[in-house]
Backbone and ligand atoms as CSV (ligand in chain L), in Angstrom:
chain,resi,resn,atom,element,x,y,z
A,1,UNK,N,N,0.853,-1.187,0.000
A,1,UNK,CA,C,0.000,0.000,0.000
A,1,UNK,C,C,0.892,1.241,0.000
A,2,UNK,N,N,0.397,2.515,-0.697
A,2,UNK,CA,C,1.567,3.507,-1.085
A,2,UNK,C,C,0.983,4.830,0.137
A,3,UNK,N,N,1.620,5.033,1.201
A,3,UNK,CA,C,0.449,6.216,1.515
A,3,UNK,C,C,1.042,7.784,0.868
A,4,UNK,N,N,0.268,8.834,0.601
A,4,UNK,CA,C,0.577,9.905,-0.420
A,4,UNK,C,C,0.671,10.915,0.906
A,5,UNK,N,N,1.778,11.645,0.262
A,5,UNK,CA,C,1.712,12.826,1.052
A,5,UNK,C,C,1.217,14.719,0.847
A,6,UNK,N,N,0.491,14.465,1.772
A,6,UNK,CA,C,-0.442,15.460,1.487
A,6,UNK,C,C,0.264,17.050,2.385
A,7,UNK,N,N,1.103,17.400,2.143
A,7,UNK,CA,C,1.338,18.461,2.546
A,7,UNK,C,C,1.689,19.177,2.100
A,8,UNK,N,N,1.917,20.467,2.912
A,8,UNK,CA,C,2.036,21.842,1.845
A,8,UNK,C,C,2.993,22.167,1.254
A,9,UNK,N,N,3.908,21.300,0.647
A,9,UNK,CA,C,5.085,21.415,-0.040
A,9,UNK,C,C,4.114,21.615,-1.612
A,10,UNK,N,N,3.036,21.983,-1.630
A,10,UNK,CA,C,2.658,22.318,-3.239
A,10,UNK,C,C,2.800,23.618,-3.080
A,11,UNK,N,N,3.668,23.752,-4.819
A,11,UNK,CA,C,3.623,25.250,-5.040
A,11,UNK,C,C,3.126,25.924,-6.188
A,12,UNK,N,N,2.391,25.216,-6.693
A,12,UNK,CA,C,1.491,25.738,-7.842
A,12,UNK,C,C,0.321,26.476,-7.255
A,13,UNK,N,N,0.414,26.949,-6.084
A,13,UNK,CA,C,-0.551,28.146,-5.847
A,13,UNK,C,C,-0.477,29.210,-5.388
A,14,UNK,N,N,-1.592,30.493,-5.726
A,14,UNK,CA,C,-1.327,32.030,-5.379
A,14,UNK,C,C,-1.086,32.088,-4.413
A,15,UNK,N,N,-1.326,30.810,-3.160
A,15,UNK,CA,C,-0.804,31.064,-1.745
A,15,UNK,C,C,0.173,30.544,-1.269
A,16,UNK,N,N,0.968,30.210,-1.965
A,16,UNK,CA,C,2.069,29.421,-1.782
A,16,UNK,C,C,3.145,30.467,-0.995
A,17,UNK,N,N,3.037,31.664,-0.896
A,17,UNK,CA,C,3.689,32.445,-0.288
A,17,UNK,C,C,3.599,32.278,1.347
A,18,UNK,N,N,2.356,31.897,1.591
A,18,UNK,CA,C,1.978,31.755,2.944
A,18,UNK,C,C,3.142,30.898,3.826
A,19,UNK,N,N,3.217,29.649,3.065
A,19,UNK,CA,C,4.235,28.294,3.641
A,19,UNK,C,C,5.743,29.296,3.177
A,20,UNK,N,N,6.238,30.149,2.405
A,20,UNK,CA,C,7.631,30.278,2.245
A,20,UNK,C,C,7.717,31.476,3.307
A,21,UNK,N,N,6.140,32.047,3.809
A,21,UNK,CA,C,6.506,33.068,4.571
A,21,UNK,C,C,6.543,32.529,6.088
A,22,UNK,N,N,5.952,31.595,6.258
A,22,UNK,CA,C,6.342,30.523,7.783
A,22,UNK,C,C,7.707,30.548,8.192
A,23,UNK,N,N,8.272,29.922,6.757
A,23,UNK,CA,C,9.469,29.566,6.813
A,23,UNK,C,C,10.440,30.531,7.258
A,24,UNK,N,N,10.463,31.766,6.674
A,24,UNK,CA,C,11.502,33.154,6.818
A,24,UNK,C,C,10.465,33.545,8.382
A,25,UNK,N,N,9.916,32.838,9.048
A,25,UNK,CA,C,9.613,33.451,11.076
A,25,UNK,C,C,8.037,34.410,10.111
A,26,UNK,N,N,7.652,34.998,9.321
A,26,UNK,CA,C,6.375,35.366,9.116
A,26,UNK,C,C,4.545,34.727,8.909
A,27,UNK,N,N,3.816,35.640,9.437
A,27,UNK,CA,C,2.712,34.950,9.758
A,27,UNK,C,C,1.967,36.044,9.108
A,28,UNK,N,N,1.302,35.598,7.591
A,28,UNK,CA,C,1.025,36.321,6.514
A,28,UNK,C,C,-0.893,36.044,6.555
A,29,UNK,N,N,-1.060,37.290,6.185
A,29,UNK,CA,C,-2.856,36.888,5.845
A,29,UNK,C,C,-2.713,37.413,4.104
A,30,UNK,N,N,-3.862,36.992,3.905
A,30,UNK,CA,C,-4.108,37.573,2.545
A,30,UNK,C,C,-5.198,38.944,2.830
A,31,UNK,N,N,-5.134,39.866,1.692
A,31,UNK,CA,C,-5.810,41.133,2.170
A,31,UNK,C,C,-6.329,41.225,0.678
A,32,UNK,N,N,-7.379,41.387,0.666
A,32,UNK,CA,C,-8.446,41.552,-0.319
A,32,UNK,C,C,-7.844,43.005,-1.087
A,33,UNK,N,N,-7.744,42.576,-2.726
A,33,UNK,CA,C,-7.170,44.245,-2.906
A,33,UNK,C,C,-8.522,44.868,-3.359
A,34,UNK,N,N,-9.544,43.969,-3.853
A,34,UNK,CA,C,-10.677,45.119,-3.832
A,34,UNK,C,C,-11.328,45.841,-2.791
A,35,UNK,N,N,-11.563,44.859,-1.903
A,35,UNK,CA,C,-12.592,45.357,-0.381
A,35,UNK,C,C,-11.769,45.201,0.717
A,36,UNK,N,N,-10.579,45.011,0.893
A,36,UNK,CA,C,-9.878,45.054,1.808
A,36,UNK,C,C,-9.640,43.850,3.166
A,37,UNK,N,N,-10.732,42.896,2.562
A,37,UNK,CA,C,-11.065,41.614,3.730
A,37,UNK,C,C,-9.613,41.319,3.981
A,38,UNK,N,N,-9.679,40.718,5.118
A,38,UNK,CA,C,-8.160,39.777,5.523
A,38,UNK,C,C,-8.459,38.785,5.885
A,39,UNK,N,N,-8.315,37.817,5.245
A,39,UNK,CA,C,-8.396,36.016,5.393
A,39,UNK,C,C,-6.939,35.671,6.433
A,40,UNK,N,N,-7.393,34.496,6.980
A,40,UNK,CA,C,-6.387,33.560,7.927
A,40,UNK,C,C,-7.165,32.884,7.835
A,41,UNK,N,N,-6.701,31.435,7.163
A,41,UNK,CA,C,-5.824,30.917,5.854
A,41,UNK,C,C,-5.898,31.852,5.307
A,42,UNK,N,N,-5.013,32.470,4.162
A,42,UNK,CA,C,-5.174,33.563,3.264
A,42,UNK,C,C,-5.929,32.474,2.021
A,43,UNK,N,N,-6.536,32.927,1.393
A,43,UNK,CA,C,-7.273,32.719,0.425
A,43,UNK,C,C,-6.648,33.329,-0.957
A,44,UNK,N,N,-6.871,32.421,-2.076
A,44,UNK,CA,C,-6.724,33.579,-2.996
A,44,UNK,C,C,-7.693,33.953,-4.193
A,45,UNK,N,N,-8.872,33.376,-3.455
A,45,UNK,CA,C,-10.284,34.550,-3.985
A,45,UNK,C,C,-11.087,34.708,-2.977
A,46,UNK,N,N,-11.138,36.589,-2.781
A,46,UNK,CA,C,-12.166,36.561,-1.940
A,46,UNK,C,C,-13.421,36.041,-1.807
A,47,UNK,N,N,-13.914,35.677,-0.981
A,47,UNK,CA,C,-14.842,35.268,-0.127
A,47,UNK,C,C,-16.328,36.031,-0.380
A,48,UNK,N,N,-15.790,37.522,0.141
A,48,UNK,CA,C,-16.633,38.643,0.328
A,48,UNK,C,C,-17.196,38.838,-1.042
A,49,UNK,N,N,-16.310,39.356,-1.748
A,49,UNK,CA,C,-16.351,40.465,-3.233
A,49,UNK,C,C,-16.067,39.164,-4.781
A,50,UNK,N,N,-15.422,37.831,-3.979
A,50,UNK,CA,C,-14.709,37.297,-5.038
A,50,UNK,C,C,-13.542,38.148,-6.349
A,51,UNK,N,N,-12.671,38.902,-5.986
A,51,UNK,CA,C,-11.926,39.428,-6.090
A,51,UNK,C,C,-11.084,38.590,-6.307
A,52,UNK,N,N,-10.019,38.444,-7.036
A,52,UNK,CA,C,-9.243,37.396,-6.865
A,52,UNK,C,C,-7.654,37.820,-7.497
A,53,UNK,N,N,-7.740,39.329,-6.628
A,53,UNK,CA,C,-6.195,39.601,-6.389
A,53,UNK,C,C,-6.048,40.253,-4.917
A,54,UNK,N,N,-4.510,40.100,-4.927
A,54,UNK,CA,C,-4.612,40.131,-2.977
A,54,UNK,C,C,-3.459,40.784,-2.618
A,55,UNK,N,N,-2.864,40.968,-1.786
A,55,UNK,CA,C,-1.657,41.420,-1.387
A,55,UNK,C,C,-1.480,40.606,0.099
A,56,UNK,N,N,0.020,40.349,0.261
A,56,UNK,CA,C,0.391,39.703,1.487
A,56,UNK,C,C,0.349,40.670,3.181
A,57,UNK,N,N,-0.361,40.470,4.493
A,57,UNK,CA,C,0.182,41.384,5.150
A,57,UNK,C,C,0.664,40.600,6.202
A,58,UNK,N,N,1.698,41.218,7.031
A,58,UNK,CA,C,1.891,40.581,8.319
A,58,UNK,C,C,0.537,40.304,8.985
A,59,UNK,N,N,0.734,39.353,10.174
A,59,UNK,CA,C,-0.323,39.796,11.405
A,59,UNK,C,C,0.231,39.773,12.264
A,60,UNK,N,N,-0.347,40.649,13.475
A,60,UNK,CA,C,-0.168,40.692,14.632
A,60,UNK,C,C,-0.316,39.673,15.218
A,61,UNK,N,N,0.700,39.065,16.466
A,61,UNK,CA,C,0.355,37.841,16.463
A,61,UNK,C,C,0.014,37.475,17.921
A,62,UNK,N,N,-0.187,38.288,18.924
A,62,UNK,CA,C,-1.030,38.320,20.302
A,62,UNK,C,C,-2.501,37.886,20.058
A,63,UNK,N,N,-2.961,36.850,20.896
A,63,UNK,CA,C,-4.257,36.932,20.657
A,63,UNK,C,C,-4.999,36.067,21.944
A,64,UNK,N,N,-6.073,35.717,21.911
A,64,UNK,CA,C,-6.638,34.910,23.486
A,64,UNK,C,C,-7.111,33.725,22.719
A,65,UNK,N,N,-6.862,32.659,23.267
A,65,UNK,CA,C,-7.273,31.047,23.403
A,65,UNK,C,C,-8.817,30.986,23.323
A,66,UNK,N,N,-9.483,30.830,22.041
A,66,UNK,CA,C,-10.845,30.254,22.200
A,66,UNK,C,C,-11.104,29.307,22.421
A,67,UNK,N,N,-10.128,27.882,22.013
A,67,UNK,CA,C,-10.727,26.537,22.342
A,67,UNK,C,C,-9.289,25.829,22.229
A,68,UNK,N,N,-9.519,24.861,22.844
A,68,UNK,CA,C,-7.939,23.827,22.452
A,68,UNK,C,C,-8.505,22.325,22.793
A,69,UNK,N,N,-7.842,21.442,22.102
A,69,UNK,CA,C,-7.594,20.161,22.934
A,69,UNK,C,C,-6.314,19.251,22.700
A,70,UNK,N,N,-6.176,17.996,22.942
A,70,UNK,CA,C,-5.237,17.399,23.078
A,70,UNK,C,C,-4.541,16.370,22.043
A,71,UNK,N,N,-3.658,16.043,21.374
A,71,UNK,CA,C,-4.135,14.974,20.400
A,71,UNK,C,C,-2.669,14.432,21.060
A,72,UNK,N,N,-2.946,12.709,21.195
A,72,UNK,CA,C,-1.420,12.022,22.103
A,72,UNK,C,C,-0.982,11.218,20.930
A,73,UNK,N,N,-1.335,11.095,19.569
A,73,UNK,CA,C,-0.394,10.806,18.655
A,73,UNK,C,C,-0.603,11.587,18.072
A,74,UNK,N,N,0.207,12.686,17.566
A,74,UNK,CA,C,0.925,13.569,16.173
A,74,UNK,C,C,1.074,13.007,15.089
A,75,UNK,N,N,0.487,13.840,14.432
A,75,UNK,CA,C,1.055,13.625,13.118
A,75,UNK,C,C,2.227,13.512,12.705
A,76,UNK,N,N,2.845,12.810,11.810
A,76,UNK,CA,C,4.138,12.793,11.294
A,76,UNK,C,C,4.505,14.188,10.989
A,77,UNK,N,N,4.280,14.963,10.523
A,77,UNK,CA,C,4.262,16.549,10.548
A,77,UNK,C,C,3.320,17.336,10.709
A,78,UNK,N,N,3.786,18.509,11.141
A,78,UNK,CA,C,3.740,20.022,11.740
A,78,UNK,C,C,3.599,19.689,13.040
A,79,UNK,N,N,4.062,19.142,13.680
A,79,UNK,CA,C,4.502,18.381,15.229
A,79,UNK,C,C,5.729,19.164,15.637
A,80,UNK,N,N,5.620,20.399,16.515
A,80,UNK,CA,C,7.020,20.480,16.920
A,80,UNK,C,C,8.261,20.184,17.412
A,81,UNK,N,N,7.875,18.846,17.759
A,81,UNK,CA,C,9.190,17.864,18.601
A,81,UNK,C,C,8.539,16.542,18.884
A,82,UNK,N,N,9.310,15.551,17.636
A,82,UNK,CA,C,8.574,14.294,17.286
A,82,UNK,C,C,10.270,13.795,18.231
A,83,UNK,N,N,10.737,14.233,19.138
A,83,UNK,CA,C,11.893,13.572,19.618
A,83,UNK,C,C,11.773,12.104,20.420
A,84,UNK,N,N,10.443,12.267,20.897
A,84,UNK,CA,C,10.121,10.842,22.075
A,84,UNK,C,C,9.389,10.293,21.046
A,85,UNK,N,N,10.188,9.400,20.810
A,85,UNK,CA,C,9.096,8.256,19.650
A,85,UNK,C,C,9.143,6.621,20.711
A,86,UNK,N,N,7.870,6.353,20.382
A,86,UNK,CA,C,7.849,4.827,20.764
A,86,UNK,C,C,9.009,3.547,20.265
A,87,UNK,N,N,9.065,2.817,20.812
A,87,UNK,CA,C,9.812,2.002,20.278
A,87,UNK,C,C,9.120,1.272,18.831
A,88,UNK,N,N,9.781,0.815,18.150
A,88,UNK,CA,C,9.659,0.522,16.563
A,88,UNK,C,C,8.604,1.802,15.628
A,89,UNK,N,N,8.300,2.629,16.217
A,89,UNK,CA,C,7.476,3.362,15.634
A,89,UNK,C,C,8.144,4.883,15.412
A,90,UNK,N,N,7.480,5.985,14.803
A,90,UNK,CA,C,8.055,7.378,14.162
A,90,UNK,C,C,7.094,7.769,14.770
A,91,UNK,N,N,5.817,7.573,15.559
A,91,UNK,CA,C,5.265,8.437,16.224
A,91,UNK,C,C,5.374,8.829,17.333
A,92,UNK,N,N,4.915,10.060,18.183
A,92,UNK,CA,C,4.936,10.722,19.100
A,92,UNK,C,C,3.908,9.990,20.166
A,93,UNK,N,N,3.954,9.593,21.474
A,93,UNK,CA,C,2.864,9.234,22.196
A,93,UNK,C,C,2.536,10.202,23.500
A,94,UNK,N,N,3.480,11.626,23.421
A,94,UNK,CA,C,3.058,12.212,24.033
A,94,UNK,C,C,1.872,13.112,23.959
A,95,UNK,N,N,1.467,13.829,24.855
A,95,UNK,CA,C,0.335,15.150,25.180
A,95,UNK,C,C,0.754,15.818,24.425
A,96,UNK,N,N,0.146,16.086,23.085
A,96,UNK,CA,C,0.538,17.298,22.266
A,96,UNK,C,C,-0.867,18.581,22.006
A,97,UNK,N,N,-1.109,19.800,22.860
A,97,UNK,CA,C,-1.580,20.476,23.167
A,97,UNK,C,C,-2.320,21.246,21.430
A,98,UNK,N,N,-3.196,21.070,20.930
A,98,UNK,CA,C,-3.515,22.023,20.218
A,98,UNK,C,C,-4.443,23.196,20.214
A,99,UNK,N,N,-4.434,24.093,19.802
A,99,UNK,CA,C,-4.791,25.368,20.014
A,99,UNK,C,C,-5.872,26.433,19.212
A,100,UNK,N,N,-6.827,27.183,19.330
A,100,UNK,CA,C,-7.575,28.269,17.780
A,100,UNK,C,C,-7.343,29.587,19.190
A,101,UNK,N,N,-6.187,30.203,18.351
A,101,UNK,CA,C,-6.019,31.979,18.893
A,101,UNK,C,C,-7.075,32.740,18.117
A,102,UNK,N,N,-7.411,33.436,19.070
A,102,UNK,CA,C,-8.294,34.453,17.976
A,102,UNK,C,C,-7.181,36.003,18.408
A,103,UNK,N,N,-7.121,36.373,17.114
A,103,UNK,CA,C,-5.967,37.590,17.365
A,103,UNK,C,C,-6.910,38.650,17.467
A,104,UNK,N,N,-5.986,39.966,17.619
A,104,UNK,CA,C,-6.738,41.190,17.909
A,104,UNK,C,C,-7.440,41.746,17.363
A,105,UNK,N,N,-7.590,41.264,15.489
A,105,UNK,CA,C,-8.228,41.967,14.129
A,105,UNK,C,C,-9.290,40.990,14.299
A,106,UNK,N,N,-9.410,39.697,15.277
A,106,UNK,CA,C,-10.703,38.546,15.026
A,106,UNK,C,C,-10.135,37.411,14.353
A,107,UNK,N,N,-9.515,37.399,13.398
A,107,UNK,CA,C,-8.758,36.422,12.587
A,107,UNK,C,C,-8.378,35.433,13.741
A,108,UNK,N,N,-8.647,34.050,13.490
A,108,UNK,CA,C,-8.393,33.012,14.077
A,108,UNK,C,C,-7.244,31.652,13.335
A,109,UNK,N,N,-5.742,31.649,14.736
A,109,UNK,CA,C,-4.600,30.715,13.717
A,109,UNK,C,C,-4.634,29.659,15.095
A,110,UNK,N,N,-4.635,28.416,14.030
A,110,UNK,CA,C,-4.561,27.317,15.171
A,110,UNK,C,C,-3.000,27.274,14.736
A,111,UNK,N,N,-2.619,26.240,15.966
A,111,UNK,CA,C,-1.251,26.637,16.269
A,111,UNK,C,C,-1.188,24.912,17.652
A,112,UNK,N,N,0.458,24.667,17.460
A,112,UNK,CA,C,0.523,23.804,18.742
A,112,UNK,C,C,1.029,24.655,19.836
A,113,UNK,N,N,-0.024,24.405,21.197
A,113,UNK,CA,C,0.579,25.308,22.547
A,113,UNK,C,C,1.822,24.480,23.125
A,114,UNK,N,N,2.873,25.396,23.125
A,114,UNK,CA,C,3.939,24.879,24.046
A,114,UNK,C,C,4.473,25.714,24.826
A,115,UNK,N,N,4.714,25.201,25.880
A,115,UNK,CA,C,5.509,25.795,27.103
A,115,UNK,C,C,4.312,26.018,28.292
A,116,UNK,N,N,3.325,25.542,28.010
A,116,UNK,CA,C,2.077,25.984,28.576
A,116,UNK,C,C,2.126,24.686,30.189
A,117,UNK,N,N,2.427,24.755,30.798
A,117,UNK,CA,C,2.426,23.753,32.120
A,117,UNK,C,C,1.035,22.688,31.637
A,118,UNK,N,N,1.318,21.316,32.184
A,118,UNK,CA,C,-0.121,20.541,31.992
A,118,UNK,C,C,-1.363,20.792,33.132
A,119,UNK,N,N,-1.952,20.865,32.744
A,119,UNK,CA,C,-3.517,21.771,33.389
A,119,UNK,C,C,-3.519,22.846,33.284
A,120,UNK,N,N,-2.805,23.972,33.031
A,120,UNK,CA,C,-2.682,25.180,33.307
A,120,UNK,C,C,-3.314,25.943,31.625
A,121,UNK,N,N,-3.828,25.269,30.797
A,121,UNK,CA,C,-4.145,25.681,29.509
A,121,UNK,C,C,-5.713,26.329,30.013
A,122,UNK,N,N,-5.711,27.126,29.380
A,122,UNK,CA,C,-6.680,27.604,29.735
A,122,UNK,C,C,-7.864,28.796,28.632
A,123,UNK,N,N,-8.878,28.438,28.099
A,123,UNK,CA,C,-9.355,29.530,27.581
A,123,UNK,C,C,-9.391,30.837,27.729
A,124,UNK,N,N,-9.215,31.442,27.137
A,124,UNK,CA,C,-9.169,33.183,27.298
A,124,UNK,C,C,-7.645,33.568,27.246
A,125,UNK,N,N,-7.084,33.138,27.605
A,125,UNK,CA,C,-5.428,33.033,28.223
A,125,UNK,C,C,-4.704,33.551,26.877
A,126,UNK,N,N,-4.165,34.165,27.504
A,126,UNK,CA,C,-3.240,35.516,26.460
A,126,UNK,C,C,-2.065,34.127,25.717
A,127,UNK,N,N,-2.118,33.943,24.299
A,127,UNK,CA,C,-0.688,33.978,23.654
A,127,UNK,C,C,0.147,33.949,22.740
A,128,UNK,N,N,1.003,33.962,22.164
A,128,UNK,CA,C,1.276,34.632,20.933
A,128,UNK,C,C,1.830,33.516,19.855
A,129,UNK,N,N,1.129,33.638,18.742
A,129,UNK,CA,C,1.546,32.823,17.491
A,129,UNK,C,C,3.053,32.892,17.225
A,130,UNK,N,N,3.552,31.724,16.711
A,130,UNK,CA,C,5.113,32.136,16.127
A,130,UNK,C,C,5.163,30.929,14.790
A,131,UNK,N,N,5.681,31.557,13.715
A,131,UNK,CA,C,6.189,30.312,12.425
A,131,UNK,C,C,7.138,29.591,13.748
A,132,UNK,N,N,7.810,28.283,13.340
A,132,UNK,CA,C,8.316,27.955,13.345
A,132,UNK,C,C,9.140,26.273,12.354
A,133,UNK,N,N,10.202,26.338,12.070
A,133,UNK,CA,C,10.546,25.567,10.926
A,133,UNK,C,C,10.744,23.975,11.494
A,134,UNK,N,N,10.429,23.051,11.312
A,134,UNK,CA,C,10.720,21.795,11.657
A,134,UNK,C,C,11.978,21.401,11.319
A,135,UNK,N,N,12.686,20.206,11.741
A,135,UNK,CA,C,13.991,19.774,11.422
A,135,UNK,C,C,14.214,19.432,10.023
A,136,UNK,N,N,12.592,18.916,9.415
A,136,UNK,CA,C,12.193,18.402,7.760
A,136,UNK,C,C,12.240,19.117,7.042
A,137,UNK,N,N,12.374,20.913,7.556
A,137,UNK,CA,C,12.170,21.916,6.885
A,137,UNK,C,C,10.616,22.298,6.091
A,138,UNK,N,N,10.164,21.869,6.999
A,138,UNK,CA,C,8.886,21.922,6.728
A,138,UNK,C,C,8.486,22.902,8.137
A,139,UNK,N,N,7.360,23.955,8.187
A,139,UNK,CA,C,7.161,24.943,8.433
A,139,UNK,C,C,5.896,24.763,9.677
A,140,UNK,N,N,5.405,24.888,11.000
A,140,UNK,CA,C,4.351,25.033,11.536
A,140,UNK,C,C,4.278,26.344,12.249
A,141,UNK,N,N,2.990,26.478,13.191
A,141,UNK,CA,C,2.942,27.401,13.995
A,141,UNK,C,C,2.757,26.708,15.186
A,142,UNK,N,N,3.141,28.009,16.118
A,142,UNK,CA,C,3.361,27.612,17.850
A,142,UNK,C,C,2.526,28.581,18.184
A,143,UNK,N,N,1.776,28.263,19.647
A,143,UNK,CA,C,1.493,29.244,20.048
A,143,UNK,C,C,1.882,29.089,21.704
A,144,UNK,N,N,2.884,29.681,22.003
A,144,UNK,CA,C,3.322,30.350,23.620
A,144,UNK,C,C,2.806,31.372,24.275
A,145,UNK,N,N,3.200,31.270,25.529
A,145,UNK,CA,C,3.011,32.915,26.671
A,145,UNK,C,C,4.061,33.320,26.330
A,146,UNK,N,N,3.088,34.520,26.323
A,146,UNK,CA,C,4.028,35.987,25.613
A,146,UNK,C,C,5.243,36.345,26.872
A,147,UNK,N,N,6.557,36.432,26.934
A,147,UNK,CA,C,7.284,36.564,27.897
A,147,UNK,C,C,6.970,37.977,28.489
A,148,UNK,N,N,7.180,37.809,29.665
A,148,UNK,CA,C,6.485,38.584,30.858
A,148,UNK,C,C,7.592,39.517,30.788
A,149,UNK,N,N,6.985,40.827,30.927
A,149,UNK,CA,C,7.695,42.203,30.394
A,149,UNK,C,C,8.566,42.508,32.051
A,150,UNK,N,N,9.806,43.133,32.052
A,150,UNK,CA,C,10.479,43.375,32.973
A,150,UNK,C,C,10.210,44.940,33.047
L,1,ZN,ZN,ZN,-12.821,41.256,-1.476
């Protein structure tokens, strides 16, 4: 049996910028160039207007925890640290925390929570998106507490 891999290493699309902008630490929306909408996923026809040219923008990436739960095998990728693998196996059998931030514009990025203590996850709870690149070179997002200002 062949299994196919389905990830975002395609680049035959207008959003293909999104995954190369992970990669360089950016967290890109698409922005509607007729009506101005901002998609997260970026899209590349609007939604609103069906417009179907766009421009890239940063986002801000503070936002509060609407929902999360748990998944104890990972996926083979966008897993930030597949380091504890079972014996004969490539999967992860730990607590891997997942996350939907809703940021400050409303736009909502799921993301894996790390650094977050176990029980201590919590809805509402302030924290901030980050790209980060896997060892595969393949690209996810994190979402941490924002370090506490001195
Ligand atoms: Zn539009």
């Amino acid at each position: 049996m062949e299994f196919r891999d389905f990830s975002l290493l395609a680049t035959d699309t207008k959003v293909a910028e999104f995954a190369e902008g992970l990669a360089r630490g950016e967290l890109l929306a698409s922005k509607c160039s007729s009506c101005g909408e901002l998609q997260y996923p970026p899209r590349s026809d609007c939604p609103k207007c069906y417009g179907d040219t766009f421009e890239w923008v940063p986002l801000s990436r503070s936002g509060a925890l609407v929902t999360y739960t748990t998944i104890y095998v990972a996926p083979e990728h966008f897993a930030p640290d597949l380091s504890k693998t079972a014996p004969f196996s490539r999967y992860s059998y730990k607590p891997l925390p997942v996350g939907l931030l809703e940021l400050e514009n409303g736009l909502r990025v799921m993301g894996w929570i790390r650094g977050v203590p176990d029980g201590s996850i919590q809805v509402g709870m302030k924290l901030v998106a980050s790209p980060e690149v896997l060892d595969d070179g393949r690209a996810t997002v994190v979402l941490e507490e924002e370090a506490e200002e001195k």
